[in-house]
Structures are given as structure tokens and as C-alpha cells.
C-alpha positions as CSV (number, residue, x, y, z in Angstrom):
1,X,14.0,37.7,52.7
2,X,17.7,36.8,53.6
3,X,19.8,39.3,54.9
4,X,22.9,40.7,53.1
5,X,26.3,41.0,54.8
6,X,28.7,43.3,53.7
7,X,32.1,41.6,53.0
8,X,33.7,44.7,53.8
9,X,32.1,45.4,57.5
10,X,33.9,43.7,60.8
11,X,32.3,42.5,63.5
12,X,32.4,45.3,66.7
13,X,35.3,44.0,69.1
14,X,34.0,42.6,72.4
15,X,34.1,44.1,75.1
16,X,36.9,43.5,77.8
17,X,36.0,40.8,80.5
18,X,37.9,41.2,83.9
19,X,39.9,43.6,83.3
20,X,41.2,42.6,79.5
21,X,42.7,44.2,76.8
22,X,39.9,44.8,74.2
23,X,40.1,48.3,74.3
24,X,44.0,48.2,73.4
25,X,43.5,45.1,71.0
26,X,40.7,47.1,68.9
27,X,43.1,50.0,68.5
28,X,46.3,47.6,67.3
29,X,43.6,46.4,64.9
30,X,42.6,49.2,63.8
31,X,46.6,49.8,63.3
32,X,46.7,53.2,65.9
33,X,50.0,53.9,67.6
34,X,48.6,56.0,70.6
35,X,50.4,55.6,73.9
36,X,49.6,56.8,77.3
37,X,50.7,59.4,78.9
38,X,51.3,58.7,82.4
39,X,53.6,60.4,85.3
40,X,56.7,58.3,86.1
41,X,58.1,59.8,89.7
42,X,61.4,58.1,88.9
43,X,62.1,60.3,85.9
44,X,64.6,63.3,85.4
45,X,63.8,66.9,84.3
46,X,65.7,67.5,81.2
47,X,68.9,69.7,82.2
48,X,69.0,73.2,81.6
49,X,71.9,75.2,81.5
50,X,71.7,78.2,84.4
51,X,71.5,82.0,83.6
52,X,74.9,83.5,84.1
53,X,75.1,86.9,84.9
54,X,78.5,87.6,84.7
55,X,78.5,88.6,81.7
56,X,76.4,91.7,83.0
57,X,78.9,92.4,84.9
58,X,81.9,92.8,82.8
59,X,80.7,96.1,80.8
60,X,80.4,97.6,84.6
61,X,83.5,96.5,85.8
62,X,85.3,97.8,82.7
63,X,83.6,101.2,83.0
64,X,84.9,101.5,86.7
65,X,88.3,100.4,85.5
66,X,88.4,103.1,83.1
67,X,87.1,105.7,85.6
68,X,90.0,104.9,87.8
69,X,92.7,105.1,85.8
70,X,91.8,108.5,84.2
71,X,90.9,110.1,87.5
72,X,94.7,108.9,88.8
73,X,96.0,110.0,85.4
74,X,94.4,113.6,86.1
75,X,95.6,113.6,89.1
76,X,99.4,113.0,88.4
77,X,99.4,115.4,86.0
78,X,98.3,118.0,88.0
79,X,100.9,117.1,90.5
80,X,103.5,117.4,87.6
81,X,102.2,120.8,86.1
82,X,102.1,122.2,90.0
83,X,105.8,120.8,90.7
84,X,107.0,122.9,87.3
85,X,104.7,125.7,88.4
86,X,106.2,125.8,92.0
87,X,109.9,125.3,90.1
88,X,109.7,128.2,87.9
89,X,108.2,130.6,90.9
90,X,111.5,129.4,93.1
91,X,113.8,130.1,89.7
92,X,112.5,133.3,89.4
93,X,111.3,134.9,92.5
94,X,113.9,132.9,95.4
95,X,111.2,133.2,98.1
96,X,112.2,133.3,101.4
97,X,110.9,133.2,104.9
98,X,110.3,136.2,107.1
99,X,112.5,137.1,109.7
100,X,111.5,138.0,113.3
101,X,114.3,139.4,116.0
102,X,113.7,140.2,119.5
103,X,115.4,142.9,120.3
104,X,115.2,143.9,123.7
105,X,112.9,142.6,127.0
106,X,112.8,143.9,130.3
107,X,110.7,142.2,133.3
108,X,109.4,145.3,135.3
109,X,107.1,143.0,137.9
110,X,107.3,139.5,138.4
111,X,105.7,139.0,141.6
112,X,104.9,135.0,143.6
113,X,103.1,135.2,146.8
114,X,101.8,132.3,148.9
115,X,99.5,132.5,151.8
116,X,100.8,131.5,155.0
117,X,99.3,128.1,154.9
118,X,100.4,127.6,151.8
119,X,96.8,127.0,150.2
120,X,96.4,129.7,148.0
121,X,99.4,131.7,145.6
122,X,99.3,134.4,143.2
123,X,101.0,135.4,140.4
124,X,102.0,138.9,139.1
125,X,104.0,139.4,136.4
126,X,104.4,142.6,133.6
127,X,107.0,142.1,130.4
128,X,108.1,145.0,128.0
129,X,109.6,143.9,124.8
130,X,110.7,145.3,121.8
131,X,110.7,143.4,118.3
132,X,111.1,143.7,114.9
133,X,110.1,141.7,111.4
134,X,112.0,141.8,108.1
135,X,111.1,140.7,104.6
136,X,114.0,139.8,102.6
137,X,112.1,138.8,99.6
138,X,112.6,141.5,96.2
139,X,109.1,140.3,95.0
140,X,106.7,139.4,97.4
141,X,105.0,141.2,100.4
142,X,102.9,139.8,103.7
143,X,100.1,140.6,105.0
144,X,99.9,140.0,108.7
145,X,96.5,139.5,110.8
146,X,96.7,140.4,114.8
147,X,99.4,138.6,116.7
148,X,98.4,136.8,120.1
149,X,101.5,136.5,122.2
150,X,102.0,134.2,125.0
151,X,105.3,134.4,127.6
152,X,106.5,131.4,129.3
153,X,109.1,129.2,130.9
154,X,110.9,127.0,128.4
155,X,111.6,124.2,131.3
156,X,109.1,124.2,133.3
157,X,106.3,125.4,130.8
158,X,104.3,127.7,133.1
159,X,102.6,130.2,131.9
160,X,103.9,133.6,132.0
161,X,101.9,136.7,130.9
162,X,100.3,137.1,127.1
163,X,99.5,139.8,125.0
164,X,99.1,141.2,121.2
165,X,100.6,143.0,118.7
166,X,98.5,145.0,116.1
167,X,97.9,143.9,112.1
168,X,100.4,145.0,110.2
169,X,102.0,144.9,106.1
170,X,105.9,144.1,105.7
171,X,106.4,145.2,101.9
172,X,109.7,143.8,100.1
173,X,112.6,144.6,101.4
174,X,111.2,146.4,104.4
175,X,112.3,146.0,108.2
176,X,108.9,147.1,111.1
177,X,110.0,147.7,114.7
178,X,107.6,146.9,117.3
179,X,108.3,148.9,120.9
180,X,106.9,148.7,124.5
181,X,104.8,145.3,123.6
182,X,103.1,144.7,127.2
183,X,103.0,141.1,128.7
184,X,101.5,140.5,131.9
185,X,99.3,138.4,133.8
186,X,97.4,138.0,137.1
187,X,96.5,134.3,138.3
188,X,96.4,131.9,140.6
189,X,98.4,129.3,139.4
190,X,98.3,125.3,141.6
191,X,101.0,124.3,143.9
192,X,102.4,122.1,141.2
193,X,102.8,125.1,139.0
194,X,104.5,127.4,142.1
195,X,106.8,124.6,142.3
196,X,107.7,124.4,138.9
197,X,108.6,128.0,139.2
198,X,110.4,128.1,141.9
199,X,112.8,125.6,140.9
200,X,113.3,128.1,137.4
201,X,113.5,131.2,139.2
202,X,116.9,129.5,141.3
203,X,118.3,128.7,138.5
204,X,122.0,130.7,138.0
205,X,121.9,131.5,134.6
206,X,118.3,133.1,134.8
207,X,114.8,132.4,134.3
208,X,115.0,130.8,131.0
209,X,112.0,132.2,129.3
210,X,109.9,131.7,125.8
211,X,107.5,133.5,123.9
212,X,105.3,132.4,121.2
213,X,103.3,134.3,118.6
214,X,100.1,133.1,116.5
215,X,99.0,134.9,113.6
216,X,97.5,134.2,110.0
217,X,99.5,135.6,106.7
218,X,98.9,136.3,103.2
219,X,101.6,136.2,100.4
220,X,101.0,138.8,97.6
221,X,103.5,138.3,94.6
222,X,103.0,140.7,91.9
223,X,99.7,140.6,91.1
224,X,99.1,137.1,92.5
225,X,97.7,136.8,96.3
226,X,97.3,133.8,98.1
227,X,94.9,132.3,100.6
228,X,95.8,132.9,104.9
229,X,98.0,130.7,106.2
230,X,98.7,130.2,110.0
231,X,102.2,130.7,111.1
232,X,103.8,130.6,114.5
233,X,106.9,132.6,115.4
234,X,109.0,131.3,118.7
235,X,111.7,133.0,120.1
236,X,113.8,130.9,122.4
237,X,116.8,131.5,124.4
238,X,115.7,134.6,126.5
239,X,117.5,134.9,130.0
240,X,115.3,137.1,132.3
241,X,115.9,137.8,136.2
242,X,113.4,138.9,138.9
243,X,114.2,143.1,139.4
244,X,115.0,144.1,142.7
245,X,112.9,147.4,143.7
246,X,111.6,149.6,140.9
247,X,114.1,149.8,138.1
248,X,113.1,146.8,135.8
249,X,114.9,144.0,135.1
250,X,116.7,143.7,131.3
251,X,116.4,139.9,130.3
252,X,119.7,138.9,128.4
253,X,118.2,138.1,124.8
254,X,122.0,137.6,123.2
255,X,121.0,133.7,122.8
256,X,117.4,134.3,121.7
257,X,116.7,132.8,118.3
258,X,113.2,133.4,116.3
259,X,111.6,130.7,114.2
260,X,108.8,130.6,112.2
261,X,106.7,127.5,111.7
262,X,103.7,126.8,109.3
263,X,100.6,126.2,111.4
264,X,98.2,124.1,109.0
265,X,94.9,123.1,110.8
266,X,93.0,120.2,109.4
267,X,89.6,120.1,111.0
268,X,90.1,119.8,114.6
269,X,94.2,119.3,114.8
270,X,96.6,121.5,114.2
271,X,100.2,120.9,112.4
């Protein structure tokens, strides 16, 4: 029997020799479009646009912005509302200061001794002084905490004698006399400080002398009372003289002028 060949049927490719084609050949025959897919070095990643995160930012930004301005808005209105507030009180109530007057001070020791060698000096001095405070206000009324009172030379700034005066109220309108406030002192001040004195106690028109008193006050207006405030009262001006035997000596206090200064301490200074 003969055999029968299909019309139809194609004879298998041959295989590749050396390295041919036939492999490729048999698929362009067969009319495949298949390419490799091989790793070219050379080539460039497609280009991506980066994240930006600025935009994250924006909605934070804005909020801080915001916060800002409100808090200084606040803020200048309160300052407004307490100018008017602090306007109307002047309008109505015309506060004033308190007034302090020394009235009369009389040295009765005062005493500088130096050892022969001059090594060693003491100091011995005892003030009596009498002073007053007035409130001029209609409306309002201090409170006043313990005074501590310190006496010294206004040149030289040695330091004289101190002392207190008890807690007292000044109602409106009212006038309080202080008598026989005591001063003294017993030290041993350093030959710079004798020297100082010295020179002050030669002086012609007297020692020139200075006292200073520290308290804390309270304001009370109506019904209204405010926090404690430290104040410090100075009297300058004061005249005094060294007495000669018992009698004591009367300091001229004509001159003597009493200030009173706002003492406001933030942490560890003091205005």
C-alpha cells in the first residue's frame, strides 16, 4: 500500500545548526509576533512626579494663623476695656496717693569709737522720731502691713540704726500720728565705713540723714479690694547733729520731703 499525504500538513521546521534561527523562523511562519523580553542597562525609568507635602501643610499653617490673630485681638480688647475701666474709676473716685510727714526726730546717742590701733570701731547710735500718714482720698481706704524702717546717711550711705512701725488702717479722709518710733543700732562697721562717716559727721550743715520705710498695702474702694502692693516711703532732707551730754539732739527736719514709690517685685528683682 502507498502512503497518503495530507495536502494540508507541513513538514516540522529543522532544527537550528550553529546557532541559527529556526526557532525564530518557525514562529514568523507560523505568523506569531512574540518578542523577548530582555533587560537593557542603558534604559530610563519612566519619570514620576514626587509627593509634595506642602499641601499638608497649608490647612496647619492657616489654623496657627487664625490662632494668632484672635489671641492678639483678645488681648487688645482687654487692654481697651481696662483703659475705659481705669478712666471711669479716675472720673469718679480722683484717687490719690498717701501722704507721709516726718514730723519731728531727735538723735539721743550716736556714739563712734575706734580702738587705739585703729583695728577695730563701734558704732552706737539711738533715733526717736515722730510721723504721721494722711489719706486724702473721699472713697478709698489702705490697709497697711508692718513697716521695716531703716536710718541712714544720704551721702555716704552708711547705715544708721533700723526699726518698725506697727500695722495699721488709714480710713478716707483720716490723718494717724506715729510718736517715739525707736531707731538704733550696735555694729561694727569696716574702716571704709568709719571713714565715710567721719567725713559726714564734719560736715557744717549737719549730718545729712535718710530714712526709708518698706511695707505692703491694700486699696479697698467701696466694696471693691485689691491685691498687696509693695510701697516704699523715703523721707529725705533730714539735718541731724551729734548731742553733747544727755539732752538729745533735735535733727532739723524743715527740708525733709516724704515720697512714696511703688515697689513691684518680679521674681527675683525688684522695681
Amino acid at each position: 500500500m502507498s502512503d497518503r499525504v495530507s495536502p494540508n500538513s507541513k513538514p516540522a521546521a529543522p532544527p537550528a545548526v550553529n546557532g541559527g534561527t529556526g526557532g525564530a523562523t518557525a514562529a514568523a511562519t507560523n505568523g506569531g509576533t512574540t518578542k523577548p523580553h530582555l533587560y537593557n542597562p542603558t534604559s530610563r525609568p519612566p519619570y514620576r512626579q514626587p509627593y509634595n507635602r506642602r499641601h499638608h501643610h497649608r490647612p496647619r499653617r492657616n489654623y496657627c494663623c487664625c490662632c494668632c490673630f484672635w489671641t492678639i485681638l483678645v488681648i487688645l480688647i482687654l487692654a481697651l476695656l481696662a483703659a475705659i475701666a481705669g478712666s471711669v474709676v479716675y472720673v469718679l473716685y480722683r484717687p490719690h496717693r498717701p501722704s507721709f510727714t516726718l514730723a519731728s526726730l531727735r538723735v539721743n546717742r550716736l556714739n563712734l569709737t575706734t580702738t587705739a590701733d585703729s583695728s577695730a570701731s563701734h558704732l552706737s547710735t539711738l533715733f526717736n522720731l515722730t510721723l504721721s500718714s494722711k489719706n486724702p482720698n473721699s472713697h478709698l481706704s489702705f490697709t497697711y502691713d508692718p513697716f521695716a524702717i531703716s536710718c541712714s546717711t544720704s551721702t555716704g550711705d552708711v547705715f544708721m540704726g533700723n526699726g518698725s512701725l506697727p500695722a495699721f488702717v488709714s480710713n478716707s479722709k483720716n490723718e494717724t500720728s506715729f510718736k517715739g518710733v525707736v531707731i538704733t543700732t550696735a555694729s561694727d562697721p569696716d574702716a571704709d565705713t568709719v571713714n565715710r562717716l567721719r567725713s559726714d559727721l564734719k560736715r557744717k550743715n549737719g549730718l545729712p540723714l535718710k530714712i526709708e520705710m518698706d511695707t505692703r498695702v491694700r486699696v479697698k474702694m467701696d466694696g471693691l479690694k485689691s491685691k498687696k502692693v509693695g510701697i516704699r516711703v523715703t523721707c529725705d532732707g533730714i539735718k541731724g547733729s551729734v548731742p553733747k551730754g544727755k539732752p538729745p539732739a533735735v535733727a532739723d527736719v524743715s527740708g525733709s520731703k516724704c515720697k512714696v514709690d511703688l515697689r513691684i517685685k518680679i521674681w527675683k528683682w525688684t522695681f
